[in-house]
GUVO-945895 format. One record per residue (C-alpha): residue in three letters; x, y, z. Coordinates in steps of 0.001 Angstrom, whole numbers, padded with zeros to 6 digits, always signed. Layout:
N
ALAXYZ;...
This chain:
79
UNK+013900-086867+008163;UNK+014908-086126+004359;UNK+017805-084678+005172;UNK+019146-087788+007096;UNK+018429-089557+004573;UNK+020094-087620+001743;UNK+023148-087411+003776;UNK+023063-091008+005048;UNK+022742-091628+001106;UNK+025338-089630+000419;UNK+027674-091065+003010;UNK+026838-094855+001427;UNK+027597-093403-001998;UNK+031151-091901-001327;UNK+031914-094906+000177;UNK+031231-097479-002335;UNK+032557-095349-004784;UNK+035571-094373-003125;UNK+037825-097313-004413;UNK+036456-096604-008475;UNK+037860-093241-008101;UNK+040656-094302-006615;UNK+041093-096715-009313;UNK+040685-094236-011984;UNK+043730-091546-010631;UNK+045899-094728-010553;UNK+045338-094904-014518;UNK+045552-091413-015224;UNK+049182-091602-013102;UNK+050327-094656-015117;UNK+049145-093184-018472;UNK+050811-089402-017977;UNK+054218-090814-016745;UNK+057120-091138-019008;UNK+058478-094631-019719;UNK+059847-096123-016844;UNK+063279-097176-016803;UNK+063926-100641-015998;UNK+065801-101838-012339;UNK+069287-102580-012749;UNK+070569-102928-009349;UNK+069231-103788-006083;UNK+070772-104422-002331;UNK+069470-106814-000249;UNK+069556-106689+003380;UNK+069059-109630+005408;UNK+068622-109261+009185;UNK+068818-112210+011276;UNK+068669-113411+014719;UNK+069972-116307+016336;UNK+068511-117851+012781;UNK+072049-120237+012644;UNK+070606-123340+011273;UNK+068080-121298+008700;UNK+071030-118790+007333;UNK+072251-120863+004444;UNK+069148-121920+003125;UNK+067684-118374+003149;UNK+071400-117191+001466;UNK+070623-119826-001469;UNK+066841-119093-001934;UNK+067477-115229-002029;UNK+070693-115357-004089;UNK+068069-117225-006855;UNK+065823-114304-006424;UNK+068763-112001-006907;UNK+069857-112949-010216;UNK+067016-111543-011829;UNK+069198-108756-011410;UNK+072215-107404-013251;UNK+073321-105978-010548;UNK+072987-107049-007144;UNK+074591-107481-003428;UNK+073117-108882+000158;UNK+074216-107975+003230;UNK+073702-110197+006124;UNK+073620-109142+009676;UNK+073386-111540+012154;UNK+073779-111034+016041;
């Protein structure tokens, strides 16, 4: 009966503590990489289907996005 317990225990205790240590690798990874270089660029692909009536409004909201960008394209492909 002990042993059930120590491994039902044991079970309960990895899980709990399964997103800390998760949590804790992520760190290590962020402080042991080199500076990150920042995004210049980007392409944008838009698919769309019989979305007529929706296309410019989407083209104008994610051309605002976009411009966060120095560099940037879409491509739009629509049926």
């Amino acid at each position: 009966m002990n042993v059930i317990f120590i491994i039902t225990a044991l079970v309960i205790l990895l899980y709990f503590s399964y997103p800390l240590w998760l949590k804790m690798v992520s760190i290590k990874k962020i402080k042991n990489q080199p500076d990150r270089k920042e995004i210049d660029g980007v392409t944008l692909i838009l698919l769309s289907y019989n979305g007529k009536q929706y296309l410019e409004e989407k083209i104008s909201i994610l051309m605002q996005e976009l411009k966060v960008f120095p560099r940037h394209e879409m491509i739009i492909v629509d049926d």
